[in-house]
Every structure is written in structure tokens, then in C-alpha cells.
N, CA, C and O of each residue as an XYZ file, in Angstrom:
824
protein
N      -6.336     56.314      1.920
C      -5.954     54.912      2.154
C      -4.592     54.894      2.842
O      -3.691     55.678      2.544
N      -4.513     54.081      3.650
C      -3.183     54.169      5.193
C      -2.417     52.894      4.822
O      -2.962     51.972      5.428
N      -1.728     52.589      4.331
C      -0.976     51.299      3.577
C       0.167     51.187      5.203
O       0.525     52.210      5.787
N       0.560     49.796      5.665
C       1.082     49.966      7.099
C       1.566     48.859      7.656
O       0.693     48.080      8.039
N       2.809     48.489      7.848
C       3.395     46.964      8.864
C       3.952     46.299      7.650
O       3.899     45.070      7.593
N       4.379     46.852      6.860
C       5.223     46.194      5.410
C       6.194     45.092      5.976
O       6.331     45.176      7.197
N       6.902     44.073      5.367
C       7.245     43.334      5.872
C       7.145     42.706      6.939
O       8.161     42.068      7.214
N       6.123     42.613      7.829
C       5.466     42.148      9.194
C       5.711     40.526      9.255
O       5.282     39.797      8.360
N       6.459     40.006     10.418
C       6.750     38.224      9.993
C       5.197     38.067     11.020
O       4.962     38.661     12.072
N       4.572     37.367     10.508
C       3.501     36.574     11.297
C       4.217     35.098     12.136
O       4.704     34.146     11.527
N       4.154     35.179     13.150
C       4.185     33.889     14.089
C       3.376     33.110     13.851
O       2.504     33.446     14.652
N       2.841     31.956     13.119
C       1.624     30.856     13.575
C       2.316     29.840     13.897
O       3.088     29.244     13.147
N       1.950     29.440     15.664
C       2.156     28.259     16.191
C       1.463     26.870     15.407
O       0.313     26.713     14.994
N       2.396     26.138     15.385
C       2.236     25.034     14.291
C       1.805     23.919     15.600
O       2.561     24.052     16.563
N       0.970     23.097     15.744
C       0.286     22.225     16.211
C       1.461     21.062     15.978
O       2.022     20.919     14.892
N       1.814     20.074     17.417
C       2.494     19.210     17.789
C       2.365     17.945     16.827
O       1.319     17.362     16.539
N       3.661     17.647     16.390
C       3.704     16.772     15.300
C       2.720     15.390     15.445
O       2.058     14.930     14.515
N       2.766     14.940     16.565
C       2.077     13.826     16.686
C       0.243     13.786     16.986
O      -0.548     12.964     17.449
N       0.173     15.053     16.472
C      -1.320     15.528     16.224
C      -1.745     15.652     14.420
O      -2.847     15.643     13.873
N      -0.989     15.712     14.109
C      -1.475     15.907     12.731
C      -0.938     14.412     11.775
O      -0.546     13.346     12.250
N      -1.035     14.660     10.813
C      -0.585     13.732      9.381
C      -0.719     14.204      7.914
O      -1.378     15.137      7.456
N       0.153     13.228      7.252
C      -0.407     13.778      5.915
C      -1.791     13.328      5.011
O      -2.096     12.186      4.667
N      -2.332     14.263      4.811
C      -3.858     13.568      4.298
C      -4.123     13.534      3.181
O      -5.248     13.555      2.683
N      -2.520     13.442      2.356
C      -3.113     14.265      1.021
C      -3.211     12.310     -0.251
O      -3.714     12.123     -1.359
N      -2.478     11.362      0.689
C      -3.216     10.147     -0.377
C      -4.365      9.759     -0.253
O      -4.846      8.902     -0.994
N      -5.305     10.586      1.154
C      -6.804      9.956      1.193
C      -7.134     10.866     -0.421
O      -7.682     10.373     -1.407
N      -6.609     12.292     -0.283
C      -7.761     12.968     -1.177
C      -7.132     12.591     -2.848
O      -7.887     12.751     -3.808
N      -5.788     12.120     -3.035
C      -5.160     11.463     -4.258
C      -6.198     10.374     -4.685
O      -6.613     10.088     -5.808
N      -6.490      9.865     -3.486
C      -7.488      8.302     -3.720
C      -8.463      9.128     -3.964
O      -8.441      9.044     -5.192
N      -9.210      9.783     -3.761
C     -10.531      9.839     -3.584
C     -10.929     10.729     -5.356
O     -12.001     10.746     -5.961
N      -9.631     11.340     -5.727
C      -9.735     11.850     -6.904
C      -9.034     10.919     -8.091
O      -8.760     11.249     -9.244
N      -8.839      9.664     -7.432
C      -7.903      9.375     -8.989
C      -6.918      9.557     -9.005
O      -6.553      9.389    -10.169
N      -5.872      9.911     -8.223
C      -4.640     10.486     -8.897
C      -3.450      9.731     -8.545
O      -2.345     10.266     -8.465
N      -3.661      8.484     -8.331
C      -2.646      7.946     -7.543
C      -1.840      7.479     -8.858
O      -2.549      6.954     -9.716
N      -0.383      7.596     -9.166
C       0.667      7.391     -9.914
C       1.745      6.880     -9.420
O       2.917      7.196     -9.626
N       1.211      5.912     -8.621
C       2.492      4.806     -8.325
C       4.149      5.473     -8.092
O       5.230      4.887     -8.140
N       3.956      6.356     -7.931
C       5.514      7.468     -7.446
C       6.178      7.289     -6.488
O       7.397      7.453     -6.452
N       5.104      6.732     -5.080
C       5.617      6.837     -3.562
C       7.100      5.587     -4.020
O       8.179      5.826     -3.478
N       7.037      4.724     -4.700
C       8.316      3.992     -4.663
C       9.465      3.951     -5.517
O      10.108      2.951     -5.835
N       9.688      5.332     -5.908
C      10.885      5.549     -7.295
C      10.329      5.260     -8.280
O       9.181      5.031     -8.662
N      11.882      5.324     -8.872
C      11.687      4.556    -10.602
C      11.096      2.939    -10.327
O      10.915      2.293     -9.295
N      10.931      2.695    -11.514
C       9.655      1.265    -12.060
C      10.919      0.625    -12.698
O      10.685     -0.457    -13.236
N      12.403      1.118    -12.766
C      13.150      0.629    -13.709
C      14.363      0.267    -13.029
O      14.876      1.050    -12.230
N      14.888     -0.918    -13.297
C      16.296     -1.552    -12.810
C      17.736     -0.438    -12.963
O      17.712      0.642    -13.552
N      18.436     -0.794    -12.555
C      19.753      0.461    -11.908
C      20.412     -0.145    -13.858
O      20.424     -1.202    -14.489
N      20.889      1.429    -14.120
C      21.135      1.340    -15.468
C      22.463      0.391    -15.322
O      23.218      0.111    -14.391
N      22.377      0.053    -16.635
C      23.903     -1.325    -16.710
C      22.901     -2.480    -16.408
O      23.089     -3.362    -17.245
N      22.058     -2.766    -15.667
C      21.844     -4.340    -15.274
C      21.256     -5.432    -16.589
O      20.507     -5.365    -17.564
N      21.986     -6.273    -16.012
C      21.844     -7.074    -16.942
C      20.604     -8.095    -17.143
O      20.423     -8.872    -16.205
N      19.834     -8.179    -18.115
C      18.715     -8.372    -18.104
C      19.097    -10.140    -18.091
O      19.947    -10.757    -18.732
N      17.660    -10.812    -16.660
C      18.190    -12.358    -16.804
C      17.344    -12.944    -17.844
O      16.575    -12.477    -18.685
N      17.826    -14.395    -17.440
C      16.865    -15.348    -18.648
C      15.907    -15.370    -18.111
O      15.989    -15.167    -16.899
N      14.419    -15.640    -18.738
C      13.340    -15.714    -18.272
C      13.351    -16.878    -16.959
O      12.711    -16.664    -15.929
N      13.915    -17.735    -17.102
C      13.860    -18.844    -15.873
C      14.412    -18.314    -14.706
O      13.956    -18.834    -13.688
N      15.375    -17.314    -14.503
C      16.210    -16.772    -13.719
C      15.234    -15.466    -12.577
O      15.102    -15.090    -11.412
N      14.847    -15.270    -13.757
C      13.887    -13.902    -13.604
C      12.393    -14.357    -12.732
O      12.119    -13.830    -11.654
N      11.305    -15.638    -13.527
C      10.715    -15.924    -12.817
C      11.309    -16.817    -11.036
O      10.651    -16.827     -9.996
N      12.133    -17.192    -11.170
C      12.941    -17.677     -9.530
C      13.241    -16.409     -9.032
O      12.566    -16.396     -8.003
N      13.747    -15.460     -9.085
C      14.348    -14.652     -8.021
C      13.085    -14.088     -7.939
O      12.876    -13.945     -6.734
N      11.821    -13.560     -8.776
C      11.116    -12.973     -8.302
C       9.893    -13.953     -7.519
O       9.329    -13.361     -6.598
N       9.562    -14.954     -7.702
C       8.959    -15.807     -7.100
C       9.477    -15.791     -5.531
O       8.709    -15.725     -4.571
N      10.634    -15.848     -5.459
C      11.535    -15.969     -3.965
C      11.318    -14.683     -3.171
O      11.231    -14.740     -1.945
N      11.213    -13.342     -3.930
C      11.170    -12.469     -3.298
C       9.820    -12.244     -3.082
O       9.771    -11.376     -2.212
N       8.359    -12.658     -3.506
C       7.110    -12.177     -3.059
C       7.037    -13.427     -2.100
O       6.577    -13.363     -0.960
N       7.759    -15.069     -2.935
C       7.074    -15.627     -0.974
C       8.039    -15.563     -0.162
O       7.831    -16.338      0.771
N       9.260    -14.866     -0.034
C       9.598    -14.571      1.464
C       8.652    -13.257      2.089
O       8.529    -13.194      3.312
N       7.971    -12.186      1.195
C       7.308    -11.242      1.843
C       5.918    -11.878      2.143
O       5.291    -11.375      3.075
N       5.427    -12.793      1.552
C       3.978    -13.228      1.873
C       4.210    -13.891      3.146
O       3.379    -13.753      4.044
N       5.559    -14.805      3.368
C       6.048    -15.427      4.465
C       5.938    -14.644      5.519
O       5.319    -14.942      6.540
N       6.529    -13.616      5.322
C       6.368    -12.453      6.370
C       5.009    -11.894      6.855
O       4.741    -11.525      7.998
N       4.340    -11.900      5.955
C       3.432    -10.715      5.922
C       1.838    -11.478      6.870
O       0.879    -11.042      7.507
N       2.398    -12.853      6.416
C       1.770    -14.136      7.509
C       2.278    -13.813      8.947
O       1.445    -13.874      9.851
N       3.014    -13.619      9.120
C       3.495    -13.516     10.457
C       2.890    -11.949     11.364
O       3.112    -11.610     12.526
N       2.474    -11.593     10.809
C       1.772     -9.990     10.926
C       0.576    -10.264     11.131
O      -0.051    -10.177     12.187
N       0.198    -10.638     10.015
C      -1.953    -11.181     10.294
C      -2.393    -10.992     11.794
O      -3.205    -10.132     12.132
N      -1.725    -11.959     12.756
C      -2.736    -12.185     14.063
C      -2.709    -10.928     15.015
O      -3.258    -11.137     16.097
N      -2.282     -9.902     14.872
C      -2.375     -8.487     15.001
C      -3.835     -7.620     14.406
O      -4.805     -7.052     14.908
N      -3.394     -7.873     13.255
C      -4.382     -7.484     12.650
C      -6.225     -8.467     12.813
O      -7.366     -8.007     12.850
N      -5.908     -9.347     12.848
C      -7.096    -10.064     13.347
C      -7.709     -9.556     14.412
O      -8.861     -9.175     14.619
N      -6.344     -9.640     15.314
C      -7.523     -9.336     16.936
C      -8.113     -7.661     16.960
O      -8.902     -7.212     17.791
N      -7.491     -6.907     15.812
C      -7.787     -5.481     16.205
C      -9.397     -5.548     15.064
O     -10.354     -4.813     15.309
N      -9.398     -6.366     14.088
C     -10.760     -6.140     13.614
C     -11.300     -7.079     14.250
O     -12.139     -6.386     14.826
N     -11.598     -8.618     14.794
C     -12.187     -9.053     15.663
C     -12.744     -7.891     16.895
O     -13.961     -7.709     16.884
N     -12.082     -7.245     17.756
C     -12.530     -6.339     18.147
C     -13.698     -5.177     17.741
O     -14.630     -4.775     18.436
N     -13.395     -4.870     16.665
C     -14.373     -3.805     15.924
C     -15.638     -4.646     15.579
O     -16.741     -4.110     15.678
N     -15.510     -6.119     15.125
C     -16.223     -6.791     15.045
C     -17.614     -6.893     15.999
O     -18.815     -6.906     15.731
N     -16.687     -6.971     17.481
C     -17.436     -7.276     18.420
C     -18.076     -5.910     18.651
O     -19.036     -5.960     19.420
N     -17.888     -5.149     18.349
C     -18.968     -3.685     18.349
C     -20.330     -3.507     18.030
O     -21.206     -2.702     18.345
N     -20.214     -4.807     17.087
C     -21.773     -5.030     16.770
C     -22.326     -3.290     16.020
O     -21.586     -2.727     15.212
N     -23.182     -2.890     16.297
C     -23.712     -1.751     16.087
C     -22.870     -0.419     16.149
O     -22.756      0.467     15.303
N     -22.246     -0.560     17.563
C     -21.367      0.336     17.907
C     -19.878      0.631     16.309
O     -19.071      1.543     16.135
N     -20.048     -0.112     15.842
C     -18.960     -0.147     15.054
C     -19.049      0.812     13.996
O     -18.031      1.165     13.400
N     -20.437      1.367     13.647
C     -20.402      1.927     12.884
C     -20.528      3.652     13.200
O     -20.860      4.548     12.424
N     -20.204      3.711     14.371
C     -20.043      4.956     14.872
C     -18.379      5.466     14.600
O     -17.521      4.626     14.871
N     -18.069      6.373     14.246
C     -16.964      6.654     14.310
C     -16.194      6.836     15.756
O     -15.505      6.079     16.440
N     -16.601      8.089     15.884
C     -16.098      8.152     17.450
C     -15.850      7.080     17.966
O     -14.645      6.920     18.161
N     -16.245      6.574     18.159
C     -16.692      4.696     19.034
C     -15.772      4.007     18.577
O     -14.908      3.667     19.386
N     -15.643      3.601     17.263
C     -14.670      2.527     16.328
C     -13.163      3.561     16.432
O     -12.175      2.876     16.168
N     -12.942      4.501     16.640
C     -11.966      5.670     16.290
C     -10.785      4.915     16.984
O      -9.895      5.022     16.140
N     -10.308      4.273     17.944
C      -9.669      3.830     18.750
C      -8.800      2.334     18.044
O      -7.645      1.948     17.860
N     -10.052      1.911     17.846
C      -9.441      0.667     16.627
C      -9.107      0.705     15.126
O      -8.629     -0.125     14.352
N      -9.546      2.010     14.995
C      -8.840      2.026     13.510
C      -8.001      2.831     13.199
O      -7.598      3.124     12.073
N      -7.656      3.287     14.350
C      -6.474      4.151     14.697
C      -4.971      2.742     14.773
O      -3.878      2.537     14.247
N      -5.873      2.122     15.764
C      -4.861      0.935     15.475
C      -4.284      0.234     13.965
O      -3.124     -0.016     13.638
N      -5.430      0.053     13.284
C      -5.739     -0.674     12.637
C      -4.858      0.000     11.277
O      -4.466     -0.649     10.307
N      -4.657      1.596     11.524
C      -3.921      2.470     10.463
C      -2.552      2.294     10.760
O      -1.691      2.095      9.903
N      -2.379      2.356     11.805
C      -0.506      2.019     12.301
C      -0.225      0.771     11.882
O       0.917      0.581     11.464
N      -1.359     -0.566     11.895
C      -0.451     -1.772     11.256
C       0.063     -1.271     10.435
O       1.294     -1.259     10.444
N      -0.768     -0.554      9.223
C      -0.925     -0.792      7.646
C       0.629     -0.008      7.539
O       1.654     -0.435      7.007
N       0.394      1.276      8.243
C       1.643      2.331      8.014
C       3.107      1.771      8.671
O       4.228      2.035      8.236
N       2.803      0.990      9.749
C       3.990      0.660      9.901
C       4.650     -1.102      9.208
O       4.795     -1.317      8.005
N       4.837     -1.751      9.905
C       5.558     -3.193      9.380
C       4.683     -3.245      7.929
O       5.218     -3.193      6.822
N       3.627     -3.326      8.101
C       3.255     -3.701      6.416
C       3.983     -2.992      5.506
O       4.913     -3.459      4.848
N       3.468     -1.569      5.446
C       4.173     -0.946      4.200
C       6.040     -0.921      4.256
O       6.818     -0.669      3.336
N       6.264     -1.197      5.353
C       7.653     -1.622      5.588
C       8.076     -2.819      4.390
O       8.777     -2.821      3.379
N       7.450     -3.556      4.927
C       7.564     -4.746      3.763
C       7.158     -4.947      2.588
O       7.668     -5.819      1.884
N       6.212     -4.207      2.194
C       5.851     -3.548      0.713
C       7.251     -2.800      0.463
O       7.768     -3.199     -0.581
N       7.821     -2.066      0.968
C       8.940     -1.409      0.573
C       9.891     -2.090      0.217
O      10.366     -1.849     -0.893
N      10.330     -2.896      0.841
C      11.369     -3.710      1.132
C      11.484     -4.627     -0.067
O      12.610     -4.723     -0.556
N      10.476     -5.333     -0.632
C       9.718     -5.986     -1.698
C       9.344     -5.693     -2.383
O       8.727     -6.479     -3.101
N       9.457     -3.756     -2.834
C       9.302     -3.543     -4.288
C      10.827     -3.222     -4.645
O      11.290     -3.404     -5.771
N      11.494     -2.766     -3.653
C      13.019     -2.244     -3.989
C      13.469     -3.776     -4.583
O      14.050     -3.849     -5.666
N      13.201     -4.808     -3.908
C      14.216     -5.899     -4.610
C      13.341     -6.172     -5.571
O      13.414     -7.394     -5.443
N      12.705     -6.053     -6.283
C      11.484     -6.305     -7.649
C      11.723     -5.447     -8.201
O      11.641     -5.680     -9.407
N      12.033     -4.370     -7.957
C      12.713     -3.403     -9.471
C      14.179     -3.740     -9.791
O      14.757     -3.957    -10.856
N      14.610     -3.710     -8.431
C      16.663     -4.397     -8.830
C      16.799     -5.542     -9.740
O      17.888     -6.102     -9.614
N      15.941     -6.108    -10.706
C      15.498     -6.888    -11.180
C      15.213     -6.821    -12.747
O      14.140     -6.516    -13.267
N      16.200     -7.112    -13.283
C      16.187     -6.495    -15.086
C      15.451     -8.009    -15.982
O      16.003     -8.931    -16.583
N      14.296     -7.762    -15.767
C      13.467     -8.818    -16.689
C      14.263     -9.100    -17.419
O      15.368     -8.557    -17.413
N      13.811    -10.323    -18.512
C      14.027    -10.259    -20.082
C      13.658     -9.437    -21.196
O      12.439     -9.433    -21.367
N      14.339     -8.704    -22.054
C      14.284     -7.842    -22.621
C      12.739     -7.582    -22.974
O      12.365     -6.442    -22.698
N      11.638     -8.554    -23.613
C      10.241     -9.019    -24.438
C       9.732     -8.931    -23.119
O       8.503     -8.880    -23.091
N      10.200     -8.902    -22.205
C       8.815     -9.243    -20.744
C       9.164     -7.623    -20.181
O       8.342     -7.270    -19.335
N       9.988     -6.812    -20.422
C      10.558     -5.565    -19.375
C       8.993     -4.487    -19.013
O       8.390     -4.069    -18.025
N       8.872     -4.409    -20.768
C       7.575     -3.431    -20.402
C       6.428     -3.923    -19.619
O       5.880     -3.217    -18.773
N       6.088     -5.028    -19.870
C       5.096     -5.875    -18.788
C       5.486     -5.935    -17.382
O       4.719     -5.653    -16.461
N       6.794     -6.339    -17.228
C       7.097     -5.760    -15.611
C       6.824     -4.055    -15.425
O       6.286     -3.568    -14.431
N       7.120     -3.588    -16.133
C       6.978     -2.199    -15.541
C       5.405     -1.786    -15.124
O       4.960     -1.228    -14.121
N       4.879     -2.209    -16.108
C       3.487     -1.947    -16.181
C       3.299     -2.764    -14.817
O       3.065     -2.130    -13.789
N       3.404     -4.287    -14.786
C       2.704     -4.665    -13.135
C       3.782     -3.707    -12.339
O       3.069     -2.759    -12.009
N       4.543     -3.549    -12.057
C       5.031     -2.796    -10.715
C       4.424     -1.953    -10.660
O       3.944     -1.681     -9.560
N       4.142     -1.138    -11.758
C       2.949      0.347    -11.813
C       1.651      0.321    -11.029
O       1.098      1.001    -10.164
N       1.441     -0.676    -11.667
C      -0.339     -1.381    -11.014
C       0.202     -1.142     -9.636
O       0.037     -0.088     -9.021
N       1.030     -2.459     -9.073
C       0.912     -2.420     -7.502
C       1.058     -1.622     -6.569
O       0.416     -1.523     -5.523
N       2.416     -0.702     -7.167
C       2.860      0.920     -6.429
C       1.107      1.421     -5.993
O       0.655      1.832     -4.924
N       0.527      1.204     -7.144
C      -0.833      2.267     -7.364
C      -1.551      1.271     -6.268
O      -1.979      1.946     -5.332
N      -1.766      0.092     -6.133
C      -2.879     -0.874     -5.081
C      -1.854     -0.358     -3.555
O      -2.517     -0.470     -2.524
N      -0.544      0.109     -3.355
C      -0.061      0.501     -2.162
C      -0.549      1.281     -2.034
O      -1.215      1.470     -1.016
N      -0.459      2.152     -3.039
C      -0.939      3.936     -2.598
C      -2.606      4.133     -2.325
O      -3.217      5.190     -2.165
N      -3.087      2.844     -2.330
C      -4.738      3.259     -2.200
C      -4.700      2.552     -0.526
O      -5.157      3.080      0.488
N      -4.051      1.298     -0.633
C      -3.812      0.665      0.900
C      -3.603      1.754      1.834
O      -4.319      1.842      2.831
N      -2.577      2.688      1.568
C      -1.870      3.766      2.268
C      -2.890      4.613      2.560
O      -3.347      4.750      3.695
N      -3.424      5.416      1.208
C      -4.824      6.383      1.895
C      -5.992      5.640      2.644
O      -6.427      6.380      3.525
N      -6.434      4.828      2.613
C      -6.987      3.663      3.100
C      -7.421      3.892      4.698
O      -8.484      4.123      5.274
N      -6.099      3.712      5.088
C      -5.298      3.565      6.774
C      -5.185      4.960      6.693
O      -6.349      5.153      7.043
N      -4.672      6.293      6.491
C      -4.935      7.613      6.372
C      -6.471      7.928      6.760
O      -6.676      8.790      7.614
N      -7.291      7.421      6.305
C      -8.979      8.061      5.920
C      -8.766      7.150      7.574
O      -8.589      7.870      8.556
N      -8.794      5.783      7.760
C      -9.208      4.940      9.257
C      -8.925      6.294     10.404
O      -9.748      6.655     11.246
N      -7.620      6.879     10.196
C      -6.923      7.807     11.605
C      -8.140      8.759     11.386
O      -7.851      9.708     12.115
N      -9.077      8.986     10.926
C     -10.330     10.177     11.106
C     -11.317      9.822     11.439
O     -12.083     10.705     11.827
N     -11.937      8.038     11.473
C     -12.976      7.803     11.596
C     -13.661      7.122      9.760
O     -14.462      6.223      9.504
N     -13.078      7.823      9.085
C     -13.605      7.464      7.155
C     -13.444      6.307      6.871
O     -12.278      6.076      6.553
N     -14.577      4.837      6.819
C     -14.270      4.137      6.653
C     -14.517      3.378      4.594
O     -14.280      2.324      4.003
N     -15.037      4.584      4.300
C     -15.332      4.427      3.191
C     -14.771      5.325      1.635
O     -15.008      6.484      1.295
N     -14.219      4.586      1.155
C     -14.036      5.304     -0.529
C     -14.682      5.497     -1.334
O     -15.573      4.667     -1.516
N     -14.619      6.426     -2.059
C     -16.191      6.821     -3.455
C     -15.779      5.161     -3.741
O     -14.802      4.430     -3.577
N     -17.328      5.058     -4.333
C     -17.158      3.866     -5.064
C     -16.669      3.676     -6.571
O     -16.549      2.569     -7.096
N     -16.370      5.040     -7.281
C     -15.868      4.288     -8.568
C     -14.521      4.256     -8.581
O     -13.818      3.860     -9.511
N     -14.084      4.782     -7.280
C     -12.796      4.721     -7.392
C     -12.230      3.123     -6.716
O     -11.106      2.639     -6.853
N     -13.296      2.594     -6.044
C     -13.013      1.277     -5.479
C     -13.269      0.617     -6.900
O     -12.679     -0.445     -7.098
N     -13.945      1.033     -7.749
C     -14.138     -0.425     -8.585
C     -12.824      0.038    -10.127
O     -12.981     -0.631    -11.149
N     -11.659      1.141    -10.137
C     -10.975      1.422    -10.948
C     -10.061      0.504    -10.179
O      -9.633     -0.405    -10.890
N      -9.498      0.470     -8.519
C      -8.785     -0.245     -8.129
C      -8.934     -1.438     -8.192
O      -7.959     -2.179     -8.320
N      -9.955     -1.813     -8.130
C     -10.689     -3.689     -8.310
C      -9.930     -3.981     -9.737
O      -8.920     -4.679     -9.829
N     -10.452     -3.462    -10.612
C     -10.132     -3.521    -12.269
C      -8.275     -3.471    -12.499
O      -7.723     -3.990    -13.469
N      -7.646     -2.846    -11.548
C      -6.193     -2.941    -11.537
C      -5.832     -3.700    -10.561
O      -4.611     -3.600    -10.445
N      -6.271     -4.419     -9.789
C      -5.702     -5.399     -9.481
C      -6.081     -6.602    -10.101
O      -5.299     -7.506     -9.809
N      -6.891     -6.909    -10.766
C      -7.180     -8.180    -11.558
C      -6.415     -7.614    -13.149
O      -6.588     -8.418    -14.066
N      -5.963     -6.893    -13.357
C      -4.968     -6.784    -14.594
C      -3.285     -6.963    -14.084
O      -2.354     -7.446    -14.728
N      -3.287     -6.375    -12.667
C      -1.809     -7.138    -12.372
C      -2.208     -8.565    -12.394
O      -2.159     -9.199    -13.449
N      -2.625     -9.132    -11.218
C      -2.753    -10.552    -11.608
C      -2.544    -11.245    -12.757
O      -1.814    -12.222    -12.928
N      -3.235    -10.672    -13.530
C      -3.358    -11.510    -14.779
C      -2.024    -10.932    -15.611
O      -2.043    -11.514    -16.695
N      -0.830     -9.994    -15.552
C       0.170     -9.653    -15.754
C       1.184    -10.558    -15.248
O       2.086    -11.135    -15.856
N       0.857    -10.573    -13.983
C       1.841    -11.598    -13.200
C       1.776    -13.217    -13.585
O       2.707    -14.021    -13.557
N       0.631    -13.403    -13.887
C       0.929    -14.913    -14.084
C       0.983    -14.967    -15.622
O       1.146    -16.111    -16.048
N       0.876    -13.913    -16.645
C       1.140    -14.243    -17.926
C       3.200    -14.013    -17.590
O       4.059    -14.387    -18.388
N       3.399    -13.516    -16.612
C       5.376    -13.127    -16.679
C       5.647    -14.285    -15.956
O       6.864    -14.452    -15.868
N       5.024    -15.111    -15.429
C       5.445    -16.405    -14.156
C       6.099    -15.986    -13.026
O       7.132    -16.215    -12.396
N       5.032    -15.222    -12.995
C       5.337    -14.684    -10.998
C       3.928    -14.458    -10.388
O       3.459    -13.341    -10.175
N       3.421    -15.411    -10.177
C       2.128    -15.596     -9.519
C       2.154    -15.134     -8.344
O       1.151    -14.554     -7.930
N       3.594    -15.307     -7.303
C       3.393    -15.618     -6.135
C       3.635    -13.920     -5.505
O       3.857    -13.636     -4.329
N       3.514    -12.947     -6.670
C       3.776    -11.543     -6.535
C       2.301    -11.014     -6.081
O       2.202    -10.007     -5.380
N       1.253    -11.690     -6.485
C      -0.176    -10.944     -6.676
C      -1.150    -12.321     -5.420
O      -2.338    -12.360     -5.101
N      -0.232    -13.047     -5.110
C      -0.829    -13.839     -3.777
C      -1.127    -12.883     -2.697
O      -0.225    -12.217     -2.187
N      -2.577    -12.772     -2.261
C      -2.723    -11.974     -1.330
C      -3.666    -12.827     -0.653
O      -4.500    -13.651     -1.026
N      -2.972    -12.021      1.341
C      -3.956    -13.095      2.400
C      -4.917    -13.105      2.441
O      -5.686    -12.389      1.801
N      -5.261    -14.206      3.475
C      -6.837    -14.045      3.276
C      -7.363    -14.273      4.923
O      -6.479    -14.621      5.705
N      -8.654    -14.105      5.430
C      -8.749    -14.578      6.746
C      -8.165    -15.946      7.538
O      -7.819    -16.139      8.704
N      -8.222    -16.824      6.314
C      -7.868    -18.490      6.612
C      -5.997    -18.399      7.033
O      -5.423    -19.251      7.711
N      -5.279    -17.070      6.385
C      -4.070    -17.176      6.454
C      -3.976    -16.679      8.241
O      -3.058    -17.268      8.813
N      -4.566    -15.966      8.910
C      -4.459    -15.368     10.078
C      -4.438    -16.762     11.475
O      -3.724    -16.719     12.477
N      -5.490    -17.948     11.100
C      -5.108    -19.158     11.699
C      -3.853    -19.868     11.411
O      -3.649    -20.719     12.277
N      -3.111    -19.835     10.681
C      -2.650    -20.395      9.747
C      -1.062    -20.295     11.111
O      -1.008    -19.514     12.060
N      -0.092    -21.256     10.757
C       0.996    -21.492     11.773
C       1.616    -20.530     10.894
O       1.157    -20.673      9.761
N       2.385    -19.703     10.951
C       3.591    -19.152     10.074
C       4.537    -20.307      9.635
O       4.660    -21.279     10.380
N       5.340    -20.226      8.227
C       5.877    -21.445      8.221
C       7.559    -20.459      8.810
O       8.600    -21.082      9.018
């Protein structure tokens, strides 16, 4: 046996950044594993002072409808790129074919949207509930981190052509977003779990 080239550095040319991505929240989604992480701690900057419940439901009310405000203003982008896919008729369900528009359709999500998901969970954790409501906030911020991180693999799986998720993992996410909801409006912040709808895409921005 000829043992030989000990310490040998291998060269592998690494493929041009704007060819690849990371794929690893399609396969997080696709197994379950999403843990609401991509946005820090779930918990207000130590020292803060926890407000009164009236205080608490206003600033956070203010901060989901200035992002829904926003997030209105984004829609008619997104309209015309699935109107398009729309108009594919048959063709749409080809990948190759649709690949072009949901390529698009992944850059909304990754860019300005989750921008503003960001932007709008950082000021929602800076945010020291009332002492009796804290764990219930934590728990909904948990939920939603987790409804981003499936949005995120989502638009990930679109850049390949994958327009589909196992289904029990669509109906664990269904089941957590109707428990935030119903989190949010038992804390009086409804306007946290307001999400658009087609009617919002006509809609004037206010």
C-alpha cells in the first residue's frame, strides 16, 4: 500500500455568487424546523420598562399600521407579476416557462417586503409589554418570526421553479397563524396579524 500527496490543498472553483443562494429555509420548511431565529431575541433590551397596557396596545397598533401602510404601497408590483403568470393559462404550470416570473416574484418577497418585516419586528420587540401580557407577546412574535421564515423559504423554493410545500407542513403553518391572530387580538393588537388581500392591490395607498 503507497500512502502519497499528504497535505495536498485542493483548488475547487466556487461558482459566481449571483448564481447560487441559500436553500437551506426551503428544506427547514419542508422539515419543520423553522424556529423563528432569523430575527434575534423575542425579548425587549434588558432595563426596559414595561408600559401600561393602553400604552403598549397604541405603540404597537401604530407600528403594524404604518407597515401594513407600507406594505400597501408594494402590492401593485406584485399584482402585475402574478397577473402575468396568470395569463399563462396552462403554460403556468410548467416550470421552466413560469421560471422567469417567479424569479421575480422571489425578489419582491426577499427584497422590500422582508425589509419591512424586519424593520417591524425590531420595533415590536423594543417593546416591553405589561408584565401579565409579556409571555403572550413573546409567544405571538414567535409565531410570526416562524410565518416569515416559511414566507422566506416560500420565495427560495419560487427561484427553482417549486411551487409547492408538503402539505402538512402548510396546514402546521395555517394552525399558527390562526393562534397568532387569536393572540393578537386577545393582547389588543389586531392590526399586527392584518394581512392583504387582492382587494388591497386596487386599493389607493393612503
Amino acid at each position: 500500500m503507497e500512502f502519497f500527496d499528504f497535505g495536498h490543498k485542493s483548488m475547487i472553483p466556487l461558482p459566481p455568487r449571483h448564481k447560487v443562494f441559500d436553500f437551506t429555509p426551503v428544506l427547514r420548511a419542508e422539515l419543520g424546523l423553522e424556529d423563528g431565529r432569523s430575527f434575534g431575541p423575542l425579548t425587549p433590551p434588558a432595563g426596559a420598562k414595561p408600559l401600561s397596557r393602553a400604552a403598549f396596545r397604541r405603540k404597537a397598533n401604530a407600528i403594524c399600521g404604518k407597515a401594513y401602510a407600507e406594505a400597501r404601497t408594494l402590492l401593485p408590483r406584485e399584482k402585475e407579476l402574478t397577473d402575468r403568470l396568470e395569463l399563462m393559462g396552462p403554460n403556468a404550470a410548467d416550470p421552466s416557462a413560469a421560471l422567469p416570473l417567479l424569479r421575480g416574484i422571489a425578489r419582491w418577497v426577499e427584497g422590500p417586503i422582508l425589509r419591512l418585516w424586519h424593520r417591524q419586528f425590531r420595533e415590536l420587540t423594543a417593546l416591553a409589554p405589561p408584565a401579565q401580557e409579556a409571555a403572550a407577546f413573546r409567544r405571538f412574535q414567535l409565531l410570526e418570526a416562524k410565518s416569515t421564515e416559511w414566507v422566506l423559504a416560500s420565495a427560495r423554493a419560487f427561484k427553482v421553479g417549486l411551487t409547492k410545500m408538503p402539505d402538512e407542513q402548510k396546514a402546521r403553518h395555517k394552525q399558527e397563524e390562526d393562534e397568532a391572530r387569536r393572540i393578537s387580538k386577545e393582547l389588543g393588537i389586531p392590526a399586527c396579524t392584518e394581512r392583504l388581500t387582492a382587494a388591497d392591490s386596487s386599493a389607493e395607498p393612503s
